[in-house]
C-alpha positions in Angstrom: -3.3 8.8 -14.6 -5.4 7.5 -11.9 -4.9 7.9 -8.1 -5.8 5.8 -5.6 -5.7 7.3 -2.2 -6.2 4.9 1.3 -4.9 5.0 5.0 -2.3 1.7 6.0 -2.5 0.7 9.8 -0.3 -2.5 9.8 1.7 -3.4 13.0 5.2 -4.8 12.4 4.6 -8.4 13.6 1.6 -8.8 10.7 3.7 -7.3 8.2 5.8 -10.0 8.9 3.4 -12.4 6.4 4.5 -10.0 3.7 8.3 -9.5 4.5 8.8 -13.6 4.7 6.1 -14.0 1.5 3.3 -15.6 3.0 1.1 -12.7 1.8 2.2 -11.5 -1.9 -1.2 -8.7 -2.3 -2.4 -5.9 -0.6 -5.6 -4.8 -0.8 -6.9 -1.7 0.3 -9.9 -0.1 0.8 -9.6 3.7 -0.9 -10.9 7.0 0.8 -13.9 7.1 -1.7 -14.8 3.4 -1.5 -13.4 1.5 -4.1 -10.9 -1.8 -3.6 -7.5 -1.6 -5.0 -4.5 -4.5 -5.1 -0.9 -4.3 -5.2 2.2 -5.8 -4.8 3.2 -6.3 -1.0 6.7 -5.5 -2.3 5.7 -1.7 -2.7 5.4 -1.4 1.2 9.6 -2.2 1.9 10.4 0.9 1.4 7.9 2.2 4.6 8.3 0.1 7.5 9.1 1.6 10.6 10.0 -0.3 13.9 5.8 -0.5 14.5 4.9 -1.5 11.5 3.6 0.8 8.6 1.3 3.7 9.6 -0.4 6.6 7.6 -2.2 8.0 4.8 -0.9 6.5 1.1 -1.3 7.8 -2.8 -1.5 4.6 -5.4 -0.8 5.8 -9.0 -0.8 4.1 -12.8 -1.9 4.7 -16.0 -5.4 4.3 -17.5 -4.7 0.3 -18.2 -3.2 0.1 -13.9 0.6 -0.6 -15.2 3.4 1.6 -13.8 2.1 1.5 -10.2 4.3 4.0 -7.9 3.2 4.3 -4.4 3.7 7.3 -2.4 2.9 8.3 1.1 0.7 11.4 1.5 2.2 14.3 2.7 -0.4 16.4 4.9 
């Protein structure tokens, strides 16, 4: 399984371009440097009044199918 772990400051007026479609990726920058892209549908479930704030946890398989994301607990 691999793991992707990354930090998500994104006030609520620009997640607006993902809500209404005009952004369909996000891509991330992960804690240990490497680029990862997913589906902005995958951040619904985590927006707050002010947008979507805090530490994250990407995860799929060895061939990147059967993404979950997760937000970190500390």
């Amino acid at each position: 399984m691999k793991r992707f772990e990354f930090h998500l400051n994104i006030s609520a007026q620009r997640y607006l371009n993902y809500y209404r479609g005009t952004v369909r990726q996000v891509v991330v920058q992960c804690i240990d440097g490497a680029t990862v892209q997913f589906p902005a549908s995958f951040l619904t479930q985590f927006v707050a009044v002010n947008g979507i704030h805090g530490d994250f946890v990407l995860t799929c398989d060895e061939n990147f199918k059967g993404s979950e994301l997760h937000r970190r607990q500390s």
